[in-house]
C-alpha positions as CSV (number, residue, x, y, z in Angstrom):
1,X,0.0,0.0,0.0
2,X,1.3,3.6,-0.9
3,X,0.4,7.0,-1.1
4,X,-2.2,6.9,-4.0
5,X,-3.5,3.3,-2.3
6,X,-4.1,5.5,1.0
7,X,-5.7,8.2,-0.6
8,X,-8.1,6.2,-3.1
9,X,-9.2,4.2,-0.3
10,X,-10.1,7.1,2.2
11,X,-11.9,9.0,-1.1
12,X,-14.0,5.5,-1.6
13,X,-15.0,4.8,1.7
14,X,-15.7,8.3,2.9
15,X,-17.5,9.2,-0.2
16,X,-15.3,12.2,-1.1
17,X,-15.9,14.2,-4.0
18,X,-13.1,16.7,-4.2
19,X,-9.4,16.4,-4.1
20,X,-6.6,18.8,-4.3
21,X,-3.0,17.7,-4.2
22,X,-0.3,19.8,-3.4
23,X,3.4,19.4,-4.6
24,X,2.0,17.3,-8.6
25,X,5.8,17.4,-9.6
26,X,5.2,13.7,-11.7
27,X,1.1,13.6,-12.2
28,X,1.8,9.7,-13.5
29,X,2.8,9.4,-9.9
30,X,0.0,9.9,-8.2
31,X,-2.4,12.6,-9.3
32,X,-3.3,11.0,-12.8
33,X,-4.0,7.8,-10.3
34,X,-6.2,9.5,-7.8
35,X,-10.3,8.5,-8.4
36,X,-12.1,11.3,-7.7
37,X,-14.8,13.5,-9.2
38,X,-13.1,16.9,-8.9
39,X,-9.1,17.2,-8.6
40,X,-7.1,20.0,-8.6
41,X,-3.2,19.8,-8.4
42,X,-0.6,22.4,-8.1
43,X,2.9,22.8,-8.7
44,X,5.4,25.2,-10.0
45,X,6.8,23.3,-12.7
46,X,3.7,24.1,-14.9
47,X,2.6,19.9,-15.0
48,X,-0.2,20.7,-12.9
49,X,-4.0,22.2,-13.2
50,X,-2.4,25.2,-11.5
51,X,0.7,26.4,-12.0
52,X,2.6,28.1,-9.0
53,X,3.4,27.7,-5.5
54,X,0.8,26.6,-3.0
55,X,1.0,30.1,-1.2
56,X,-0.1,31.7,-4.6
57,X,-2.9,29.1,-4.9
58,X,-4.1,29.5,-1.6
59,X,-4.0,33.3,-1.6
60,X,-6.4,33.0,-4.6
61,X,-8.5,29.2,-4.0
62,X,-12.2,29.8,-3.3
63,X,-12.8,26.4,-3.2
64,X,-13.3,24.0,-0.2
65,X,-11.9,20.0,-0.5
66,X,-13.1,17.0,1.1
67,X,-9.3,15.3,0.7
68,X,-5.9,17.1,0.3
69,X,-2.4,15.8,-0.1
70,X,0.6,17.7,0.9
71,X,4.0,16.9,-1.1
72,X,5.3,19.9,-1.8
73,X,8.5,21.4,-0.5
74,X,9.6,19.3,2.5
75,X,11.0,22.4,4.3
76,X,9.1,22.5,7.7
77,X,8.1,26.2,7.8
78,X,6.6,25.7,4.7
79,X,4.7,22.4,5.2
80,X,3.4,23.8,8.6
81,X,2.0,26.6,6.2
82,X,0.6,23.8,3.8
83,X,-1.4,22.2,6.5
84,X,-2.8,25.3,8.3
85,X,-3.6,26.6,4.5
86,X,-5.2,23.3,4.1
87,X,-7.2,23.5,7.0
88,X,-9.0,26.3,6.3
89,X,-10.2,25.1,2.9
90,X,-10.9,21.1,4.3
91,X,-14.8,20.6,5.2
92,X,-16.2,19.4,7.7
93,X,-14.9,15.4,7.5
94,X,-12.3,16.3,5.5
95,X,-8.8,14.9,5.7
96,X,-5.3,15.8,5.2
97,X,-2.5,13.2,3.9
98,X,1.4,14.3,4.4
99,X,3.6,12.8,2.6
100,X,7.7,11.9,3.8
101,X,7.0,11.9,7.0
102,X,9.2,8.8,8.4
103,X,12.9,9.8,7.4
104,X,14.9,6.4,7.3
105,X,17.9,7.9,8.4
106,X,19.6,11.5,9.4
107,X,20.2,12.4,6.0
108,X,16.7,11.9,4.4
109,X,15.9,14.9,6.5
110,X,18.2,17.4,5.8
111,X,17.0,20.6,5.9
112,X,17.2,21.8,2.4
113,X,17.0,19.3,-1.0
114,X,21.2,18.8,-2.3
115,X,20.1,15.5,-4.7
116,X,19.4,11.7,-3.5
117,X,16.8,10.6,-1.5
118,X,14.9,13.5,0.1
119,X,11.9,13.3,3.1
120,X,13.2,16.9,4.3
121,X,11.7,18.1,7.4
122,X,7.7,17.6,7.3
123,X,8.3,15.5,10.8
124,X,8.9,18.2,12.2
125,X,5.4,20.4,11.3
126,X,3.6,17.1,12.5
127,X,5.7,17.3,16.1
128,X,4.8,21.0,16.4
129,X,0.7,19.7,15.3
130,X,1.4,16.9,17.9
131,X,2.8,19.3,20.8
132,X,-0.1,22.5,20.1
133,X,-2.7,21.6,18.6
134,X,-5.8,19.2,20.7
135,X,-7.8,19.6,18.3
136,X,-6.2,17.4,15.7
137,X,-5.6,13.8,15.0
138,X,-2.9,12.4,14.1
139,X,-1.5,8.8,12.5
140,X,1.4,8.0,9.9
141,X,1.2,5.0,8.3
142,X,4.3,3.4,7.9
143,X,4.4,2.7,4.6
144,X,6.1,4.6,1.4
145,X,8.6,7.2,3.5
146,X,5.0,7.6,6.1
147,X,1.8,8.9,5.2
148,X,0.4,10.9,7.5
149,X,-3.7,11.1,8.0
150,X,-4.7,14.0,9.9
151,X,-7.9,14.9,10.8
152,X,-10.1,17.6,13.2
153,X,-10.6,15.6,16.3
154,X,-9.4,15.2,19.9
155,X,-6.0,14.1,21.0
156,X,-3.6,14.5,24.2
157,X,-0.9,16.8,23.5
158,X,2.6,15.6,23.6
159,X,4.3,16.7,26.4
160,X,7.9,17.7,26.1
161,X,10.4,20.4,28.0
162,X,10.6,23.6,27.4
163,X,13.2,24.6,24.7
164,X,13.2,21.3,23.3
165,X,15.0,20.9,19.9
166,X,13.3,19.4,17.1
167,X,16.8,17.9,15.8
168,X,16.9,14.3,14.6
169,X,18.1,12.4,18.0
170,X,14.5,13.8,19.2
171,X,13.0,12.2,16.0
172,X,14.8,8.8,17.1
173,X,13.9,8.8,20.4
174,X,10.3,10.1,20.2
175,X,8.5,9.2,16.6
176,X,6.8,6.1,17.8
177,X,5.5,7.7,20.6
178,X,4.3,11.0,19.5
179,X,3.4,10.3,16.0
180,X,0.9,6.9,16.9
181,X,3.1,4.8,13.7
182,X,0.2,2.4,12.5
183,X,0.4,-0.4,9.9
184,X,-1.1,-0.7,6.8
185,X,-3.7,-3.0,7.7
186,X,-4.5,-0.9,11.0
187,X,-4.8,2.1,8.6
188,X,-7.5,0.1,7.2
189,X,-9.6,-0.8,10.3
190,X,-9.5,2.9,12.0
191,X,-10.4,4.7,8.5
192,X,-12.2,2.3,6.5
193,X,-13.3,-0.4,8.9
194,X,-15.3,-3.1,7.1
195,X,-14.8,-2.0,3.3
């Protein structure tokens, strides 16, 4: 199971009927995949249905989506943007999917792209979801670099010192805990039990 798999199975079972993806860079990857009635995907390199960066498409979006998928630039300050854009513009049972947010190894989440394999920092906007905000659920699927589901809900903030620093030995010694890692086939029972 992978990204697309994730995100076709949440649009099937929860009946969803729009879908906007965020970071198309290779639509055969997944966009072209995605079954849903309305997608819209957006992307700088001018292969998407809108052609810019997802601040520009937010600034002028009057649109709201049942499902959206955040790949864009792995850079933390800019993912946190991503899913606090995206959360204005999600309806009511709507959910978010991150993408890259398990890095294998120190490298994978350097903080800017310099070639090779690449999950940047997105674990680091869901640790700062997972330490502020109550109001949200989180899970990562560990599957395909971790797919996280995100949703409006209720959860227990994660409680760590003052000053903490998000650096990668925190990552190590906290993901399972903080980020609720689930399987694949757990996936399926909490978000699409019985399908």
């Amino acid at each position: 199971m992978r990204r697309t798999d994730i995100i076709n199975q949440l649009i099937s079972y929860c009946k969803y009927k729009t879908y906007l993806e965020i970071g198309v860079s290779k639509p055969e990857d997944n966009f072209d995949l995605i079954k849903c009635k309305f997608k819209i995907g957006v992307d700088p390199n001018g292969k998407a249905s809108y052609t810019g960066t997802s601040d520009e498409f937010f600034s002028e979006n009057k649109l709201t989506y049942d499902i959206i998928f955040i790949d864009g630039l792995h850079e933390e300050p800019q993912v946190t943007k991503d899913i606090y854009n995206s959360l204005a513009v999600l309806n009511k049972n709507g959910t978010i999917v991150l993408h890259d947010c398990l890095p294998l190894v120190e490298e994978h989440q350097a903080e800017h792209y310099n070639g090779g394999v690449w999950a940047g920092t997105v674990w680091r906007s869901n640790a700062k979801i997972r330490m502020t905000r109550s109001d949200l659920e989180l899970d990562i699927v560990n599957t395909d670099w971790g797919c996280g589901i995100l949703r409006r809900g209720r959860s227990e903030l994660y409680p760590v010192a003052p000053n903490t620093v998000l650096d990668y030995n925190f990552y190590v010694n906290n993901a399972s805990k903080m980020f609720n890692i689930i399987s694949c086939q757990d996936f399926l029972k909490k978000y699409c039990p019985a399908f």
